[in-house]
C-alpha positions as CSV (number, residue, x, y, z in Angstrom):
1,X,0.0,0.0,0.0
2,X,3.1,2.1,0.7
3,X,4.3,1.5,-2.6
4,X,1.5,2.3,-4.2
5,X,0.9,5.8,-2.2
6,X,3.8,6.8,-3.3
7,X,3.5,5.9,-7.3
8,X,0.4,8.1,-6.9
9,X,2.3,10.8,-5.3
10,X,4.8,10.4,-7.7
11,X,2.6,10.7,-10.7
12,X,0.5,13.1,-9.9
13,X,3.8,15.3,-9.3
14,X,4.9,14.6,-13.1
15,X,1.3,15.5,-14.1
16,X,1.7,18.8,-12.7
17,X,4.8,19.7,-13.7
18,X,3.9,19.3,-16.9
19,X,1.3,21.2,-17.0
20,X,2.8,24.4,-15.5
21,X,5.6,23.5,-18.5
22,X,3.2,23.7,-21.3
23,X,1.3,27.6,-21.6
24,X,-2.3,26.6,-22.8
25,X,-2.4,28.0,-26.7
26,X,-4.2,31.0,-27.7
27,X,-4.3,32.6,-30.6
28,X,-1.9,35.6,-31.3
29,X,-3.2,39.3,-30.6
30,X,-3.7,41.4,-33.5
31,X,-2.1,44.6,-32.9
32,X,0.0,47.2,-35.3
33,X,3.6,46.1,-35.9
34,X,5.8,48.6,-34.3
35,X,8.4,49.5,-31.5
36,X,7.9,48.2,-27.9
37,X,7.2,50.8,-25.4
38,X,9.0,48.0,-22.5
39,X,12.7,48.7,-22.0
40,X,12.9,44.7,-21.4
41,X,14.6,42.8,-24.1
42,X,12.4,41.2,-26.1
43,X,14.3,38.1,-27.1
44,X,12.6,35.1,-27.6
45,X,15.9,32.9,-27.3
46,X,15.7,31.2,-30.7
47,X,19.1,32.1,-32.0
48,X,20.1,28.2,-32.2
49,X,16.5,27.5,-33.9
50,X,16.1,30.3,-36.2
51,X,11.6,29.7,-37.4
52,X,11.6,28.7,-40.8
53,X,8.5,29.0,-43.1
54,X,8.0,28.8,-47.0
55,X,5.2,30.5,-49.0
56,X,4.0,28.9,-52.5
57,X,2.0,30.7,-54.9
58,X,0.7,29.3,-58.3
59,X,-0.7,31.1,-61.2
60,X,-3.2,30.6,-63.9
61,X,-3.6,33.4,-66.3
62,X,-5.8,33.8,-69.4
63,X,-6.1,37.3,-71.3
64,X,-5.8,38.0,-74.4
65,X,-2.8,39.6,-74.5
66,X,-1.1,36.6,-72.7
67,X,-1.9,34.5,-76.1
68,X,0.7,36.9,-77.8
69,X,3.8,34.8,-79.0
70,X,5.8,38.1,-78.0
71,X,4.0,38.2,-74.2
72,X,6.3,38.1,-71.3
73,X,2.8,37.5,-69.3
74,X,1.8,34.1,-70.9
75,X,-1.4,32.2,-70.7
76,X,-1.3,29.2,-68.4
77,X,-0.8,27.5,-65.1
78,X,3.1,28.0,-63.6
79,X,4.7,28.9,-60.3
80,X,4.5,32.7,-59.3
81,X,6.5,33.0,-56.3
82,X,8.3,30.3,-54.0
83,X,9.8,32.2,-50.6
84,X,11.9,31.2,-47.9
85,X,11.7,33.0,-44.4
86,X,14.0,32.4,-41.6
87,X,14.0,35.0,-38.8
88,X,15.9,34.3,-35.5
89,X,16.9,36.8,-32.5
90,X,21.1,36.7,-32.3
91,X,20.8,37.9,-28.7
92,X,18.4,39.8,-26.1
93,X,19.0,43.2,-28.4
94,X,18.6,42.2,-32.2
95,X,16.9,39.8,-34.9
96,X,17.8,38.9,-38.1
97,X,15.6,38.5,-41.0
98,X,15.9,36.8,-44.4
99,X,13.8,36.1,-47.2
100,X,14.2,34.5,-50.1
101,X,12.1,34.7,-53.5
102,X,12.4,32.2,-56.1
103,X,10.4,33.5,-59.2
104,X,10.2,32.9,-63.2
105,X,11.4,35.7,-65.7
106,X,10.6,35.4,-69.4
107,X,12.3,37.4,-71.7
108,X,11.6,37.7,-75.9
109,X,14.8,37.3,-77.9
110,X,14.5,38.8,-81.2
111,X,13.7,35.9,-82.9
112,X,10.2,35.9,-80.9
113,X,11.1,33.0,-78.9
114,X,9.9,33.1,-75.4
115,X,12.3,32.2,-72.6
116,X,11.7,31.0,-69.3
117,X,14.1,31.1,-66.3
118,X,14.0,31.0,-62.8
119,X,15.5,34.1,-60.4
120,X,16.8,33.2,-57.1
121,X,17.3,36.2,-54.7
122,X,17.2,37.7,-51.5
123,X,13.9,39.9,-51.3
124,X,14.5,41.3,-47.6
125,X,17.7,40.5,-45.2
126,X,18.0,42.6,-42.2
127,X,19.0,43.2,-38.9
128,X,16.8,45.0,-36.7
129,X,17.0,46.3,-33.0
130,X,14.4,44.4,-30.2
131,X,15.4,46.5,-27.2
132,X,15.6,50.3,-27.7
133,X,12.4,51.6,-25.8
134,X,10.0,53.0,-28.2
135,X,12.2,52.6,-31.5
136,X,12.9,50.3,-33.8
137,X,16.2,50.3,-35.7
138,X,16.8,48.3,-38.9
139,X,19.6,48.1,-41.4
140,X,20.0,46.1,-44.0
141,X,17.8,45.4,-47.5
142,X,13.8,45.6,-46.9
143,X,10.5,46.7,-48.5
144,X,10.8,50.6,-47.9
145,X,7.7,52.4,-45.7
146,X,6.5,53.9,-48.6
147,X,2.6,53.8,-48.2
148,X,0.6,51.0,-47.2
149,X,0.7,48.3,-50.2
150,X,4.5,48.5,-50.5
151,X,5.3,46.6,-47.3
152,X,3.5,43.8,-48.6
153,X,5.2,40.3,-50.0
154,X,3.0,39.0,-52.8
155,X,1.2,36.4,-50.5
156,X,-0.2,39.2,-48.4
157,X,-0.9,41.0,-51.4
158,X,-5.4,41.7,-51.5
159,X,-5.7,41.0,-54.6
160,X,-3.6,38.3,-56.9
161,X,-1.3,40.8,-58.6
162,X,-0.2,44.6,-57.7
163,X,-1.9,47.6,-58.1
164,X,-1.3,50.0,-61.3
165,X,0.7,52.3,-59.1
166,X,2.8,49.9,-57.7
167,X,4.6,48.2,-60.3
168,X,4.1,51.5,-62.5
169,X,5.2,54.5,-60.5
170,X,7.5,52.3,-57.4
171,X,8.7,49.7,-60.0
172,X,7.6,45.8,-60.3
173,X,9.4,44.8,-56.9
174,X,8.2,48.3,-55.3
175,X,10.5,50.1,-53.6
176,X,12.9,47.7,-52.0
177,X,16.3,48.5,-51.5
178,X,19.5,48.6,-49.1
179,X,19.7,51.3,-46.5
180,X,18.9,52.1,-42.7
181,X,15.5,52.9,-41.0
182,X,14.3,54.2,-37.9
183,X,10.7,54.0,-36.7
184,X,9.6,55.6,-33.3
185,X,5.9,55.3,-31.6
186,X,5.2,58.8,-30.0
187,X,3.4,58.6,-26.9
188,X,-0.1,60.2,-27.8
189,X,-3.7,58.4,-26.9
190,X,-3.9,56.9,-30.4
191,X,-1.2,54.4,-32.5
192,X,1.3,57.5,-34.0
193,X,4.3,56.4,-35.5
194,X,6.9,58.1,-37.5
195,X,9.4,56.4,-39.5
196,X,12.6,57.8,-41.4
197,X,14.9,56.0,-43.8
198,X,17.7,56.7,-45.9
199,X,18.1,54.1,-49.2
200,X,20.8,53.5,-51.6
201,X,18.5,54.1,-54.5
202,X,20.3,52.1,-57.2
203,X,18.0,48.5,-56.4
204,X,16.4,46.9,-59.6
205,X,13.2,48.5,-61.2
206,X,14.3,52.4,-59.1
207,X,15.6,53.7,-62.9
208,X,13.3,57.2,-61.4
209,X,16.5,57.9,-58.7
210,X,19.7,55.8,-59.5
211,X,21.8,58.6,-59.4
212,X,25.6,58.8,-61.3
213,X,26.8,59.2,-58.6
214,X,27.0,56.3,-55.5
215,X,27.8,59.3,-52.9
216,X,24.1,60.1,-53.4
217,X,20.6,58.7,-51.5
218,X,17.3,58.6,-51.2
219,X,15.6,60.0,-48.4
220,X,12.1,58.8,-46.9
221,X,9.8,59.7,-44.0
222,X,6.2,58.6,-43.1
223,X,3.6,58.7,-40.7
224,X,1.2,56.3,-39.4
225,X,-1.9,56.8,-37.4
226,X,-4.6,54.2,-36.2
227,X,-7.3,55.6,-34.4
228,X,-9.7,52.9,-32.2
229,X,-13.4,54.1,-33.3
230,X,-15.3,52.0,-31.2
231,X,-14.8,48.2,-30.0
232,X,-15.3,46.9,-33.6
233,X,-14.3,49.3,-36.4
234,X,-10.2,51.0,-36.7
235,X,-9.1,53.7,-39.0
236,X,-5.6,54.1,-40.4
237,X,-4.3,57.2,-42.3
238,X,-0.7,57.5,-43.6
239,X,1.6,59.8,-45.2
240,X,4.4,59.4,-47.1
241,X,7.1,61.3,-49.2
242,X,10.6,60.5,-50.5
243,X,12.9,62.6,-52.6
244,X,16.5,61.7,-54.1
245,X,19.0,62.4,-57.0
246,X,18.4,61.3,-60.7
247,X,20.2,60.1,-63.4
248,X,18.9,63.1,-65.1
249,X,21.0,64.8,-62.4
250,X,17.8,66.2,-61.2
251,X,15.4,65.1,-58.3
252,X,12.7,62.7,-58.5
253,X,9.9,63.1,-55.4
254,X,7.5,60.7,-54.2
255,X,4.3,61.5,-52.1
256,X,1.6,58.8,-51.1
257,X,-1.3,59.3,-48.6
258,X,-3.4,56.4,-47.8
259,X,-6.1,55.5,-45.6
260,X,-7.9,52.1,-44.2
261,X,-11.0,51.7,-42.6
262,X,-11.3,47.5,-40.8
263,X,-14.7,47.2,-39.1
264,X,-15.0,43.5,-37.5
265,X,-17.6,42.9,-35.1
266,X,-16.9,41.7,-31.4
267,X,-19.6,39.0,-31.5
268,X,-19.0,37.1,-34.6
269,X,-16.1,38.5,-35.9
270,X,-14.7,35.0,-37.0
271,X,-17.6,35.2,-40.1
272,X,-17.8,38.3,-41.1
273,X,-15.8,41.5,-41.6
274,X,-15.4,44.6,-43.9
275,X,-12.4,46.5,-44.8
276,X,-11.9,49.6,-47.1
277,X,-8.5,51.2,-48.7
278,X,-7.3,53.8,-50.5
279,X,-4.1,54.6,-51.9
280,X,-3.0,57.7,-54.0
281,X,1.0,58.2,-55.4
282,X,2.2,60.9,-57.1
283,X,5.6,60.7,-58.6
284,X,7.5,63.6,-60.3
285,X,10.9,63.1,-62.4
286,X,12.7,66.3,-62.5
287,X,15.4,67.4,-65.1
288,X,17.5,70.3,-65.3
289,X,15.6,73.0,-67.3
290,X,13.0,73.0,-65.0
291,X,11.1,70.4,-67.5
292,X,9.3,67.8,-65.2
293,X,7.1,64.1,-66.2
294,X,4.5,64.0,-63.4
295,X,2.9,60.5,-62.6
296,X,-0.1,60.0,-60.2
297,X,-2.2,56.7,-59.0
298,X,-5.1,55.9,-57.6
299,X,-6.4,52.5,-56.4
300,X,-9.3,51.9,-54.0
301,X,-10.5,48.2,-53.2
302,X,-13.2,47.1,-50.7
303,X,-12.6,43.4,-49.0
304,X,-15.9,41.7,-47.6
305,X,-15.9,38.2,-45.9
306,X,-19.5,36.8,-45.9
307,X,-18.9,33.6,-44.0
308,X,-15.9,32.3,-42.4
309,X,-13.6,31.2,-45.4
310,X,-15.4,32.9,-48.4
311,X,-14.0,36.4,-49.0
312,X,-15.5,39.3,-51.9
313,X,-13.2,41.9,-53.3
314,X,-13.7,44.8,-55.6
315,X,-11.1,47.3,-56.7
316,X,-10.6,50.3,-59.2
317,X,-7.6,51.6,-60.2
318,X,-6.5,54.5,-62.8
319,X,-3.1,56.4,-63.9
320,X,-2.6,59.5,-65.1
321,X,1.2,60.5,-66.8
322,X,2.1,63.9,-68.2
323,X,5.1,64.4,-70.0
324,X,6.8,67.8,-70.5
325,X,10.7,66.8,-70.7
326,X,13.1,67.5,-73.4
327,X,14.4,63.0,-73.4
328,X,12.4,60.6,-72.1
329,X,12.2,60.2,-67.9
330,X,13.0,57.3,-66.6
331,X,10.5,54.3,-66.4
332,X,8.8,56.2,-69.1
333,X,4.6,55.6,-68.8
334,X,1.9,55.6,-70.8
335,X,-0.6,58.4,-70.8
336,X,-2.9,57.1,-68.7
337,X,-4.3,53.3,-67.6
338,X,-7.9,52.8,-66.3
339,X,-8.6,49.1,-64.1
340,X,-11.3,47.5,-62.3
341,X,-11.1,43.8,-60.9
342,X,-13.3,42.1,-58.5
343,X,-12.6,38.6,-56.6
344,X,-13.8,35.7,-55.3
345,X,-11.5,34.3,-52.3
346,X,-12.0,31.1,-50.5
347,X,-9.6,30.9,-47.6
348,X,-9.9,27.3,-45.4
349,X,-7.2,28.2,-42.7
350,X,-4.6,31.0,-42.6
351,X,-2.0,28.5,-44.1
352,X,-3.8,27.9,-47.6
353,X,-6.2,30.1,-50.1
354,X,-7.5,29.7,-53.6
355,X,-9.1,32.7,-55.3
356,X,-9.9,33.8,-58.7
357,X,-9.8,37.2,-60.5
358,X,-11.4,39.4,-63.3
359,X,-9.4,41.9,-64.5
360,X,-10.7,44.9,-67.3
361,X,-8.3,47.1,-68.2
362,X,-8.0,49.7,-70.7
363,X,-4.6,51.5,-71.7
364,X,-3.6,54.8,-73.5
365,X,-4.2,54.2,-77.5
366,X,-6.4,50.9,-76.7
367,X,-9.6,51.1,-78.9
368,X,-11.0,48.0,-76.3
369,X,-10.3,46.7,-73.1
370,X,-8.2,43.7,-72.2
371,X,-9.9,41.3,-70.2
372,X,-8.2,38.8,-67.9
373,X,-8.8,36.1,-65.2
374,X,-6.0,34.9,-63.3
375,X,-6.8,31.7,-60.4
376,X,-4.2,31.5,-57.4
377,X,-3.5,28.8,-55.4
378,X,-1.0,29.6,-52.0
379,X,0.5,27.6,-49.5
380,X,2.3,28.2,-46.6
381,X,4.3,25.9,-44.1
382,X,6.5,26.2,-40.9
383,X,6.2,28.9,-38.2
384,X,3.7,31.3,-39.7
385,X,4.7,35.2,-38.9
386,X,2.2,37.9,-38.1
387,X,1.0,39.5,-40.7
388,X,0.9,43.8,-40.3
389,X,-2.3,44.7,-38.9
C-alpha cells in the first residue's frame, strides 16, 4: 500500500509539472507592428532554432494579351513565387531577418522566342534592433515604408497581382532596397508612429532615382496613425514622401497618402468583416531646365468576408502621366491606364487560399479593353509570422 501511495504521489507530481511546462495555446493578438514601449529585451531565445517558413504561390492566367507569342505575361498555369523565411533573434538586443524569393522571368529574344528562367534572390535581409524603448532600428535590405501596399510580400498581397501604381510609379518589386530605418511610436492616446529612412536608390526596377553618382541617396519619412473608433471598427491614415537624386542629375519626389478603414464585429467576428483602402501616389521626375514628367495613382478596393472562409473583393484603379521633358524620364509611362477587378477568395485556414480574379483594363491608344482572369493557389508551411495589422 506504501508503494502504491507513493506511485500516486509520484505521478500526480509529473502531471503537474507538466502542465505548468506547457502555456495553454491562444491565438496571437492582432495589434500594429511597431516599436515596444517596454525597456525589457524582447528576445525570444531562438538564436540556435532560427523559425523557418515557406510560401507557394501558383498562377493561372488567361487574357488575351497573354496569347501573344511576344508576351512576357503568358497564358497558363506556372509557379508565381516560391519564398523562404527564416527569422531568428542573435541575442536579447537584435533579430535577423531573411527572405528569399524564387520566381520565373521570361524574356523575348528577337527571334520571338519566349524564354523562361528561374530568379533566385534575397527579397528582404535585415537586422533590426528588439530592445531600444520606443524605437525600432533596422539596417540592411527591406521593403521601404512607402505607403501602405508596399510593405506587402506578394502572399499578403489583396488581390492576386499589384496595383497600377505599384509596379508603375515604385517599379515591379516596389520600392525595395539597401539602406537604414528608424521607426519611433510617439506617446499620444492613439497608434502614432513616424518612420525615417535613408536608401541606396540604385536596387532593380528604381531607374526614377539611381543617381551617377553612388555618394548620393534617397531619403524617406512617413507617418502612421490608427485611431480605435469603437470596439469593432479602426481607421488608419498614412503619409508618405521620399525625394532623391536622378540620373537626369535632377530630383525625382514621391508623395503617397493612404487611408484604411477594418470594421469586424466583437460578437461574430470570426464570419464576417469589412475592410476599405485607398491609396494615391504621385511621382514627379525632375530634369535640369526646370522640365518635369509628373505621374499620379489611384487604387481603392473594398474586402468583404460573408462567411468564415469565403472572402468578396472589388477594386478600381486608374493612372494618369504627363510628360513635358526634353528626353524621355526614366521608367517612361503611358498616358494614362484605367482598371477595375473584382474577386472571389475562399480561404480554409490562414496557411492555404484559392481565389480567382477578373481583371478589365484599358490603356492609353487601346480602342478596347483587355480582359483577364487569373486563379491563385497559396500555400504556406512552418512557423507562420504575423502579418501587419
Amino acid at each position: 500500500m506504501k508503494s502504491l501511495m507513493s506511485l500516486s504521489v509520484f505521478l500526480l507530481s509529473t502531471t503537474a509539472l507538466a502542465q505548468s511546462a506547457t502555456p495553454p495555446a491562444s491565438e496571437p493578438e492582432l495589434k500594429p507592428a511597431t516599436a515596444t514601449t517596454s525597456t525589457a529585451p524582447r528576445s525570444r531565445g531562438n538564436a540556435f532554432n532560427p523559425e523557418i517558413s515557406a510560401n507557394g504561390l501558383f498562377l493561372f492566367a488567361n487574357s488575351g494579351e497573354g496569347n501573344l507569342a511576344t508576351s512576357t505575361e503568358p497564358n497558363g498555369l506556372g509557379i508565381q513565387e516560391l519564398e523562404l523565411q527564416f527569422t531568428a533573434d542573435v541575442d536579447p538586443y537584435s533579430r535577423f531577418v531573411a527572405l528569399l524569393s524564387l520566381h520565373p522571368e521570361i524574356d523575348v529574344d528577337a527571334a520571338g522566342d519566349r524564354h523562361i528562367h528561374y530568379v533566385f534572390e534575397p527579397e528582404e535581409v535585415y537586422a533590426e534592433s528588439i530592445a531600444v524603448p520606443s524605437m525600432t532600428l533596422k539596417a540592411g535590405k527591406f521593403r521601404a515604408s512607402f505607403g501602405r501596399h508596399n510593405l506587402l510580400h506578394s502572399h499578403m498581397f489583396p488581390f492576386i497581382d499589384a496595383p497600377l501604381y505599384q509596379s508603375r510609379l515604385l517599379g515591379d518589386e516596389g520600392l525595395n532596397d539597401a539602406g537604414l530605418s528608424a521607426a519611433a511610436l510617439v506617446p499620444v492616446p492613439w497608434f502614432f508612429e513616424i518612420t525615417a529612412q535613408v536608401l541606396r536608390g540604385e536596387a532593380e526596377g528604381l531607374d526614377y532615382f539611381n543617381s551617377r553618382s553612388s555618394n548620393d541617396s534617397v531619403a524617406l519619412a512617413r507617418v502612421r496613425n490608427l485611431f480605435d473608433l469603437n470596439e469593432s471598427s479602426t481607421l488608419e491614415f498614412g503619409l508618405s514622401g521620399a525625394t532623391g537624386d536622378n540620373r537626369l542629375e535632377a530630383r525625382t519626389e514621391l508623395l503617397g497618402v493612404d487611408l484604411t478603414y477594418k470594421w469586424r464585429p466583437v460578437s461574430g467576428g470570426r464570419d464576417t468583416s469589412v475592410s476599405f483602402t485607398t491609396e494615391l501616389i504621385g511621382r514627379t521626375v525632375n530634369e535640369q531646365g526646370g522640365a518635369k514628367t509628373e505621374a499620379n495613382g489611384l487604387s481603392t478596393w473594398a474586402q468583404y468576408q460573408f462567411a468564415r472562409r469565403w472572402w468578396a473583393q472589388a477594386r478600381v484603379e486608374w493612372l494618369r502621366a504627363e510628360e513635358s521633358g526634353a528626353v524621355a524620364a526614366p521608367g517612361a509611362l503611358p498616358g494614362h491606364a484605367n482598371r477595375w477587378s473584382a474577386l472571389l477568395g475562399f480561404v480554409p485556414t490562414e496557411y492555404s487560399a484559392f481565389r480567382i480574379q477578373y481583371d478589365n483594363s484599358k490603356a492609353s491608344g487601346a480602342t478596347e479593353a483587355e480582359h483577364r482572369v487569373l486563379a491563385q493557389l497559396n500555400f504556406s508551411i512552418g512557423a507562420h509570422p504575423a502579418h501587419q495589422y
